[in-house]
TORBA-899178 format. One line per 3 residues: number of its first residue (from 0); their letters; for each residue x, y, z of C-alpha. Coordinates in Angstrom, 3 decimals. Layout:
N
NUM) a) X:Y:Z  ... .
REM end
This chain:
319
0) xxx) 18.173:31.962:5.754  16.481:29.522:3.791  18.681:28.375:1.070 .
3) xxx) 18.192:29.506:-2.711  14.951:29.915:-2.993  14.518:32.704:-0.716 .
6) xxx) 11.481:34.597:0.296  8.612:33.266:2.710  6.455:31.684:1.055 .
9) xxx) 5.838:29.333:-1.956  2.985:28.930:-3.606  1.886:28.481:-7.555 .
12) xxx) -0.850:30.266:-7.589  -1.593:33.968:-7.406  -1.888:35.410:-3.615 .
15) xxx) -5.670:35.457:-2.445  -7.357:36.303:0.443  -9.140:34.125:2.844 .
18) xxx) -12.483:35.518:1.988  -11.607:35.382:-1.627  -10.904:31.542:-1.710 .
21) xxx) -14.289:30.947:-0.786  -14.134:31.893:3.718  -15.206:29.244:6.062 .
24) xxx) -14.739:28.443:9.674  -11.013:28.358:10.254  -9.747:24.948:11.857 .
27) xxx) -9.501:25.170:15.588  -6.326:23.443:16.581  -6.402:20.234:19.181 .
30) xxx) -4.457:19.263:21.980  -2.509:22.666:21.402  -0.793:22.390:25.113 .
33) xxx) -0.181:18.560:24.854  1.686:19.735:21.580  3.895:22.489:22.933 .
36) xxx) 4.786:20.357:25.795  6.329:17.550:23.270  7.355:19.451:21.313 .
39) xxx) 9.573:21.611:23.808  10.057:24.801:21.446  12.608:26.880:21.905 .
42) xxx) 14.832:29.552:20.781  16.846:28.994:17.614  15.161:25.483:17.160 .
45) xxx) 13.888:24.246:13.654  10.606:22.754:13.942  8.037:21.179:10.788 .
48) xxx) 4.494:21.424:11.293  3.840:19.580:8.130  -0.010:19.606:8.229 .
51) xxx) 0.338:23.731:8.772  -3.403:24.202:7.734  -4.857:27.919:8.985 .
54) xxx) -1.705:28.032:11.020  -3.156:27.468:14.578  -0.235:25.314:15.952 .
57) xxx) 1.975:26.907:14.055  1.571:30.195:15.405  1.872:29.016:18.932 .
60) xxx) 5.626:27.349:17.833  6.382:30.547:16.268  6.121:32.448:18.521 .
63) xxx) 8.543:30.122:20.642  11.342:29.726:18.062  12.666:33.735:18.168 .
66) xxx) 15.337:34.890:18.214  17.110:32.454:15.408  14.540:29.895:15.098 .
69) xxx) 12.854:28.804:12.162  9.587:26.766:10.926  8.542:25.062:7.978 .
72) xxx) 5.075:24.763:7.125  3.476:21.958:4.177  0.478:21.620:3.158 .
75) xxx) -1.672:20.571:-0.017  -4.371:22.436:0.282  -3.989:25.620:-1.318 .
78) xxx) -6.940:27.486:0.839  -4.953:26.689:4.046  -2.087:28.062:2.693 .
81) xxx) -4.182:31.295:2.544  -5.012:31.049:5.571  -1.668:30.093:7.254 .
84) xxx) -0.470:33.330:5.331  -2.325:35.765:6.867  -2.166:34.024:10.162 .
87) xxx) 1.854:33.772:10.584  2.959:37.014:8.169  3.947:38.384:11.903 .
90) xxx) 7.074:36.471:12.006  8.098:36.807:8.800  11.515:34.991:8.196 .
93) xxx) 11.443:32.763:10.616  8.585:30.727:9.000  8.570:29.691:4.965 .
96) xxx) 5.449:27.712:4.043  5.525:25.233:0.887  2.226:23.753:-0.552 .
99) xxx) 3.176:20.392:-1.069  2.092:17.179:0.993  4.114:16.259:4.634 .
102) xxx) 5.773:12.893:2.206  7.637:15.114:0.678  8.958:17.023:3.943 .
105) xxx) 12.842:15.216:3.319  12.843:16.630:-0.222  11.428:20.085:0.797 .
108) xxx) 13.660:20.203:3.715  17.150:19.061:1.797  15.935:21.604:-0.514 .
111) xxx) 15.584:24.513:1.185  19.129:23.341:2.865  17.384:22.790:6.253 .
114) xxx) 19.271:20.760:9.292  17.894:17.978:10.949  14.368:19.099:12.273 .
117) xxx) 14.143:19.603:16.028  10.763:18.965:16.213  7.976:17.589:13.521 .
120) xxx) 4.006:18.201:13.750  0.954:15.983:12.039  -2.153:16.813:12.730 .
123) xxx) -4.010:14.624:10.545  -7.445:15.686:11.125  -9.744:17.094:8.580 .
126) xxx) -9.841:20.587:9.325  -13.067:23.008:9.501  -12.744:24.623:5.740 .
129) xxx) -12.872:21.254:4.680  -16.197:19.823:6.639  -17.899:23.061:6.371 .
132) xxx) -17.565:24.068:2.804  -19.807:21.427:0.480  -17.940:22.455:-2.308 .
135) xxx) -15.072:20.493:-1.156  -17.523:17.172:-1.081  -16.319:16.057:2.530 .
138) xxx) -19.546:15.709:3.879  -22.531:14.447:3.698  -24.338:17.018:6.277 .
141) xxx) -24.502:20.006:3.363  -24.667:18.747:0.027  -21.924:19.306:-3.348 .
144) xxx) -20.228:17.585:-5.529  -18.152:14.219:-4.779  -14.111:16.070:-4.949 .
147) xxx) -12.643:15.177:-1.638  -9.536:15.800:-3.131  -7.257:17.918:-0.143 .
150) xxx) -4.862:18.695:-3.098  -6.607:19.527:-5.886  -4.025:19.409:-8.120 .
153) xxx) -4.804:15.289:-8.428  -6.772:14.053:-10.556  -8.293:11.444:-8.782 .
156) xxx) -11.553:12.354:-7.218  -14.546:10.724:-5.547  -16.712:11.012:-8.530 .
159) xxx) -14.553:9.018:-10.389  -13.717:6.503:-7.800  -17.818:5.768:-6.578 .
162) xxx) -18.638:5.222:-10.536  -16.176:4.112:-12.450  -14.241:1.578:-9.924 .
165) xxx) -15.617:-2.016:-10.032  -17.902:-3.407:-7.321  -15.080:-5.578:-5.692 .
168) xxx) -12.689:-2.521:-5.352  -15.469:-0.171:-3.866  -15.931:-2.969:-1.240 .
171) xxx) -12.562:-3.503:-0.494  -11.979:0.153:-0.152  -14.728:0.311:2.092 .
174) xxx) -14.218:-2.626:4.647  -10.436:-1.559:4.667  -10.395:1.839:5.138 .
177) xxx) -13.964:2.175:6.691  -14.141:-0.452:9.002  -17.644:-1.010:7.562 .
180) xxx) -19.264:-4.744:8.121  -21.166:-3.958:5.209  -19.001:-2.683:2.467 .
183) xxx) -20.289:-5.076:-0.004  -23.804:-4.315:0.450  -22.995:-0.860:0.299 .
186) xxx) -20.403:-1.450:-3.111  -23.297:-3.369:-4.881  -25.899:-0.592:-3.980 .
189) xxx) -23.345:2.477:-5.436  -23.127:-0.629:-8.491  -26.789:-0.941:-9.042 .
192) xxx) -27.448:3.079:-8.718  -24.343:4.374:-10.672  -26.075:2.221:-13.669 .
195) xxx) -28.834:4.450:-14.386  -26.854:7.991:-14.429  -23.568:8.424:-11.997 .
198) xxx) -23.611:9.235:-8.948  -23.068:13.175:-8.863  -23.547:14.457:-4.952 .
201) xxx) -22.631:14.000:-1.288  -25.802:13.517:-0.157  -26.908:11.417:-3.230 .
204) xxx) -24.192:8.781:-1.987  -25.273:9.028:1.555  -28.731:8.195:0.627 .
207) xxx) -27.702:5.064:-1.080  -25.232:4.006:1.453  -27.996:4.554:4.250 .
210) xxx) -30.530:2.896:2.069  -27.791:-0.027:1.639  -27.207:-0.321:5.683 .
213) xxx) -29.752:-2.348:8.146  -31.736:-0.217:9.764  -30.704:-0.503:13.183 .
216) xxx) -27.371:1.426:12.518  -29.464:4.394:11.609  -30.233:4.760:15.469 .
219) xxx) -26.546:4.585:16.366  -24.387:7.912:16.899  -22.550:7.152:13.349 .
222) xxx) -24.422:8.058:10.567  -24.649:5.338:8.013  -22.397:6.632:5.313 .
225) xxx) -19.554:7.948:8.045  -17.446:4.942:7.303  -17.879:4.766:3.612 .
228) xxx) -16.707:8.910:3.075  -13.619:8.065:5.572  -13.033:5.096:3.079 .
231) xxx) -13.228:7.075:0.174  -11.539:10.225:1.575  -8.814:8.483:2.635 .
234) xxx) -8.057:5.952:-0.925  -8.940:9.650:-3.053  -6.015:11.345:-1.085 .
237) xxx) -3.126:7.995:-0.244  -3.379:9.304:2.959  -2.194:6.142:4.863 .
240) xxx) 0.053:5.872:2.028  1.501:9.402:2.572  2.048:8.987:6.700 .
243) xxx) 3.899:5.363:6.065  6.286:7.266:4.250  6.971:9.848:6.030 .
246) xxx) 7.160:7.764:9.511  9.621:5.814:7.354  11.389:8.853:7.093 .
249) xxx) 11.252:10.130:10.230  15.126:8.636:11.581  16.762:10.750:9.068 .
252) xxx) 14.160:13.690:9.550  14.752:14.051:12.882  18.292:15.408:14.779 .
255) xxx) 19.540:13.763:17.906  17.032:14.781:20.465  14.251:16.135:18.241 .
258) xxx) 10.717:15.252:18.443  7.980:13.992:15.878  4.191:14.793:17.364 .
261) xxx) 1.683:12.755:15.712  -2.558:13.144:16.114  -4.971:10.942:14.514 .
264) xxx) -8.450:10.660:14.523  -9.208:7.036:13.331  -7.703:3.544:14.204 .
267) xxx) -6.204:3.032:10.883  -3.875:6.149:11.165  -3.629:5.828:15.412 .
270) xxx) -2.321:1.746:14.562  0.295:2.877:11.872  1.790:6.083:14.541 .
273) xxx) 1.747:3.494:17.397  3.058:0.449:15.020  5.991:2.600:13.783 .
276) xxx) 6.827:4.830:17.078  7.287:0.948:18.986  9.615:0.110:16.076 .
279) xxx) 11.704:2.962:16.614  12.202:1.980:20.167  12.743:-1.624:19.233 .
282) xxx) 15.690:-0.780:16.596  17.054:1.646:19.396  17.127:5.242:17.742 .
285) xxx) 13.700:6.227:19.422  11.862:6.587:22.589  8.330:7.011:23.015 .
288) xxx) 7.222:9.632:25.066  3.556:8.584:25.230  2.657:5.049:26.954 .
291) xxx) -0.433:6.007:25.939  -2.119:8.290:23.539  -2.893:11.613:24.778 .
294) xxx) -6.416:12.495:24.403  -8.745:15.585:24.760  -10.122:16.289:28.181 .
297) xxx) -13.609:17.152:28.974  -13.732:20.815:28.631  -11.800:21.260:25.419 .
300) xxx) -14.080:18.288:23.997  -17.157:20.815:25.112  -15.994:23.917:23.280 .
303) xxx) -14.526:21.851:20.231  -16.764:18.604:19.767  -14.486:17.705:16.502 .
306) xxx) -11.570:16.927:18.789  -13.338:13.860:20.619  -11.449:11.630:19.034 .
309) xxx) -8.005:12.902:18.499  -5.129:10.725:19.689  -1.314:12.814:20.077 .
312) xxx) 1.519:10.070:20.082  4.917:11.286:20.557  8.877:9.985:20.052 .
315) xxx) 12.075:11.213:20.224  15.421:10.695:18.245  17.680:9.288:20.220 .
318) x) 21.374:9.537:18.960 .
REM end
């Protein structure tokens, strides 16, 4: 069913439980109706969700693919992949989940001797097992050490990026990928504290990037060092450097009529989706299906506040 490989699921490392990888909050999937209804599932339809993480959306596309359907699930993070596991063993077959990063969904996919995908799912979000477990280094609310790595197979980390890159690099990752106004105040502060010892925790960064910011920001509903752990995140992982190549990918991904569903959660990710999904149309071999992006409504906001700013962008292969 799935080419030479066989079997369900691929990992390289030894099977563990959810609780033995360390638990946490599993991520609550967003926009989960806005996603089935773009995506159209259906019977005997092969559908990517290439950001699988516990397996929330996937479970609901699952469970809409039988009889004959199947579904690929990626991700780099081997403690989703635990989770994903356990959450879609039910279907057994029909999905086969790879840890590897959504780029490489057209290798993974020729592969494993897949057709053109029917439908294709990013959710780009950092999930809950992520925020909530400092020993990931994500955030700044609980503090551990500076990782951030989502695969962490890489070498790169955020340790090594916050003291060893120079002053003019921190700041350029910063005001790029942060959006920060002050990214070289806050790159020569990180300079002038790294030179007495490095810089070894989240919240030990966050204090120097607060100290580093004018105090009226501290009132605002951002806190201080928001934009400079996006920044780093996001240059630690290529992560906007991942999601241009796979929308670059995306006409030969995609089968006449299939469907590529898209969330963000910043403007940096939301302008390269919109950017890309308008080119399609432009060149003629896609449609958008979203004149505008699809956002959370009021009451899922309320039982989910990590969803407020999710944007769902949608196009469709045309032949």
């Amino acid at each position: 069913m799935w080419g030479h490989n066989g079997g369900a699921v691929v990992t390289d490392e030894p099977d563990r439980t959810h609780e033995e990888r360390g638990g946490g909050m599993p991520h609550r999937p967003v926009l989960t109706t806005a996603v089935l209804h773009y995506l159209a599932a259906r019977p005997g339809a092969v559908i990517a969700d290439g950001t699988v993480g516990a397996g929330g959306h996937a479970a609901e596309l699952a469970a809409r693919l039988a009889p004959g359907g199947r579904l690929l699930g990626l991700d780099w993070d081997d403690d989703a992949l635990a989770l994903a596991v356990e959450r879609l063993d039910e279907y057994g077959e029909a999905v086969r989940l790879i840890r590897a990063p959504f780029q490489d969904l057209a290798q993974v996919s020729a592969e494993l001797g897949l057709p053109r995908l029917d439908g294709l799912l990013l959710d780009l979000g950092l999930s809950s097992m992520h925020v909530d477990r400092p020993e990931r280094g994500f955030s700044f609310l609980q503090d551990g050490p500076l990782d951030m790595r989502m695969d962490r197979r890489r070498a790169l980390t955020a340790r090594e990026a916050v003291n060893t890159w120079p002053s003019d690099e921190l700041a350029q990752v910063i005001r790029e990928y942060g959006e920060d106004r002050y990214a070289s105040r806050i790159a020569r502060a990180i300079e002038r504290a790294r030179s007495s010892g490095p810089i070894e925790t989240t919240r030990e960064l966050a204090g120097i990037v607060a100290g580093a910011t004018p105090g009226a920001r501290a009132s605002r509903r951002l806190h201080p060092a928001t934009r400079t752990f996006q920044a780093l995140r996001l240059a630690v992982n290529d992560e906007l450097g991942a999601l241009r190549t796979l929308l670059a990918a995306l006409p030969d991904l995609l089968a006449p009529g299939g469907r590529a569903v898209i969330i963000s959660f910043h403007s940096l990710e939301d302008r390269l989706v919109k950017r890309a999904f308008l080119d399609a149309a432009r060149q003629g071999w896609g449609r958008v299906l979203t004149k505008k992006p699809v956002r959370p409504d009021a009451d899922e906001v309320a039982s989910n506040p990590r969803s407020r700013s999710a944007k769902l962008r949608a196009l469709e292969r045309l032949p």
